[in-house]
C-alpha positions in Angstrom: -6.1 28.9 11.2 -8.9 27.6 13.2 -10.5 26.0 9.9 -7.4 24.0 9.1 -6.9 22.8 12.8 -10.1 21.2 12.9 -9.4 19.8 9.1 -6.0 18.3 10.3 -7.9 16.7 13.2 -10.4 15.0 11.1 -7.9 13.9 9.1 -5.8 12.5 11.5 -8.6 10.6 12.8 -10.0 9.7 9.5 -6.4 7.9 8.4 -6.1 6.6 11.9 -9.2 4.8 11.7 -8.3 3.8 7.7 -5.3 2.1 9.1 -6.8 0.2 12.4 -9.8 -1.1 10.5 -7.7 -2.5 7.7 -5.5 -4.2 10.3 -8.6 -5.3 12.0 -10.7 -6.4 9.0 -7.2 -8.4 7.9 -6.9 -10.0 10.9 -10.6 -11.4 11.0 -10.0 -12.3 7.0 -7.4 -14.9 8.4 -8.9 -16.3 11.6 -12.3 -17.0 9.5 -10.8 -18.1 6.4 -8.9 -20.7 8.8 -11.8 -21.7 10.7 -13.7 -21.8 7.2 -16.4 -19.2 7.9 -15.8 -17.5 4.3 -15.0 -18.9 1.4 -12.8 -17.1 -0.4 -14.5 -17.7 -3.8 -13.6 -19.1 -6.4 -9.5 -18.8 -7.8 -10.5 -17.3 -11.6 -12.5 -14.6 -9.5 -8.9 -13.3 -8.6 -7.1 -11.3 -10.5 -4.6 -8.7 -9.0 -4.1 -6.8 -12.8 -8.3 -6.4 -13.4 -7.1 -2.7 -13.7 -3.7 -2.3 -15.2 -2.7 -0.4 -18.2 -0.4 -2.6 -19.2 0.4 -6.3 -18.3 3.6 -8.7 -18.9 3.1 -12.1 -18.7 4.8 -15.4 -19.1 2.7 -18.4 -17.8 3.7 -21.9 -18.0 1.3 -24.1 -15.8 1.6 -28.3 -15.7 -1.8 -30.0 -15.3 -0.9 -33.2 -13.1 -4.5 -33.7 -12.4 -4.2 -32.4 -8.6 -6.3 -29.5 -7.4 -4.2 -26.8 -6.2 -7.4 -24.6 -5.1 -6.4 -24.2 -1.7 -2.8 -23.4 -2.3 -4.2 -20.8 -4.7 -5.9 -19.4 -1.8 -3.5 -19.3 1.3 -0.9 -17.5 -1.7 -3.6 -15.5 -2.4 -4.0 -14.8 1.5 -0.7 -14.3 1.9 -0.4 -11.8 -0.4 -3.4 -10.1 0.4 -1.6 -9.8 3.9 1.1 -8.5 2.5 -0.9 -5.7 0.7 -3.1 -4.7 3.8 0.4 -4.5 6.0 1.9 -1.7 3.3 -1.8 -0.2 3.4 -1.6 0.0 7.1 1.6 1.8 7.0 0.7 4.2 4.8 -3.0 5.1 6.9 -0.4 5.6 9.7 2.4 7.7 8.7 -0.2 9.9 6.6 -2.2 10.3 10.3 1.4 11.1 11.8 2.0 14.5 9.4 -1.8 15.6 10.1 -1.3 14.7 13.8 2.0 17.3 13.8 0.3 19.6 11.6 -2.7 20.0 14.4 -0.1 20.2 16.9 1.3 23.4 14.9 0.4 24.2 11.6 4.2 24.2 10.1 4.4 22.2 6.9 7.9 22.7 5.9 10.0 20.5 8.1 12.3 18.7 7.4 10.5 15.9 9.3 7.5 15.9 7.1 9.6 15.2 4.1 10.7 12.3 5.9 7.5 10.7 6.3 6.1 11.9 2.7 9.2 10.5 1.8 8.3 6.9 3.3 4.8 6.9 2.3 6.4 7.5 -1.5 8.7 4.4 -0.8 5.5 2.4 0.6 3.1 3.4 -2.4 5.5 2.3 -4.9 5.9 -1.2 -2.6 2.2 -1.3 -2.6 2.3 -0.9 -6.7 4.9 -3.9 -7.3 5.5 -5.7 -4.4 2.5 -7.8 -4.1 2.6 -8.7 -8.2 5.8 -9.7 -7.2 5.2 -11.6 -4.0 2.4 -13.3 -6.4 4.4 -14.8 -9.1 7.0 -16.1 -6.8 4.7 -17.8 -4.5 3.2 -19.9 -7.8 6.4 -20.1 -9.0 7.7 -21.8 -5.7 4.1 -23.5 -4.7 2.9 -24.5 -8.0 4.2 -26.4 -10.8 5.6 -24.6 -13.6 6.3 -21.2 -13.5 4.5 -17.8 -13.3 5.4 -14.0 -13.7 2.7 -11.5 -14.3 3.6 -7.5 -13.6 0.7 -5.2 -14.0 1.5 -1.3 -15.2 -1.8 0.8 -13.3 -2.2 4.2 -11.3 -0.8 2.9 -7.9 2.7 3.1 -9.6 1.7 6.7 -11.2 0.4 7.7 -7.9 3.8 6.7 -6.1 5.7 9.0 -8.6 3.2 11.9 -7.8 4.5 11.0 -3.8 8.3 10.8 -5.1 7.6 15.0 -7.1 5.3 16.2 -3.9 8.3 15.3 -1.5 10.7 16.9 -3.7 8.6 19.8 -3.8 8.2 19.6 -0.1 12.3 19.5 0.5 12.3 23.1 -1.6 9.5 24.1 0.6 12.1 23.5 4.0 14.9 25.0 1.9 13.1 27.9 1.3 11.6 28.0 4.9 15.3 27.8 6.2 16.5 30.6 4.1 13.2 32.9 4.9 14.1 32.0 8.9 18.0 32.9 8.6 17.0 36.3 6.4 14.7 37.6 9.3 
């Protein structure tokens, strides 16, 4: 018991840290892209669906001989943003269960599910919301229109988070039932 006490401390930590150095290394991103102390490279080196399975795509772009490089790159910011905030949330809530579990080693309540619950919810928001976010910030910002959706393992990993909670609320029931029996 003392083994997985000190595991669910480090691991607390370890996701505590994950989520304040991605808000802190966001935050810095923005204050020196806006006081210009990093480029952001250049826009083809961005590509949100390098590693999807699958990609749809429907692209219409008008060339009206402006350059719309730095729009390109405050969308991308934006998203990027947007992507770190989900990120964060997820570090956090995943340092809450191994916080309780250090407090007392109980898995099965009803409160965990909760949270694995949420961190399912914020996966999946992680897998499609920024794609999303993307093609309607061209869309809006640039002319013509733009919708790419990317297929990869972040929206396979949020279905693994979808079964491990189910598995988890059978864990509680079962917990319950053991409880009422003795």
């Amino acid at each position: 018991m003392k083994k997985y006490k000190l595991l669910t401390a480090v691991l607390d930590i370890g996701f505590k840290i994950l989520a304040i150095g991605m808000a802190f290394l966001s935050i810095l991103v923005v204050i020196f892209t806006f006081i210009n102390k990093i480029n952001l490279g250049k826009i083809e080196d961005f590509n949100m669906l390098n590693e999807s399975f699958a990609v749809i795509s429907f692209v219409s772009t008008i060339d009206n001989g402006k350059d719309y490089s730095v729009s390109m790159k405050i969308i991308y910011l934006i998203v990027m943003l947007m992507s770190a905030l989900l990120l964060v949330a997820i570090f956090w809530l995943t340092s809450k269960i191994f916080q309780d579990l250090k407090r007392d080693f109980k898995p099965f309540k009803m409160l965990q599910v909760k949270r694995l619950h949420k961190i399912a919810v914020l996966v999946l928001s992680y897998a499609i919301a920024p794609q999303i976010m993307l093609s309607l910030l061209k869309t809006i910002f640039l002319p013509g229109y733009s919708f790419e959706f990317g297929i990869d393992m972040t929206l396979f990993l949020s279905f693994i988070f979808f079964c491990l909670t189910e598995v988890m609320r059978y864990g509680v029931e079962l917990q319950i039932e053991s409880d009422e029996t003795l």
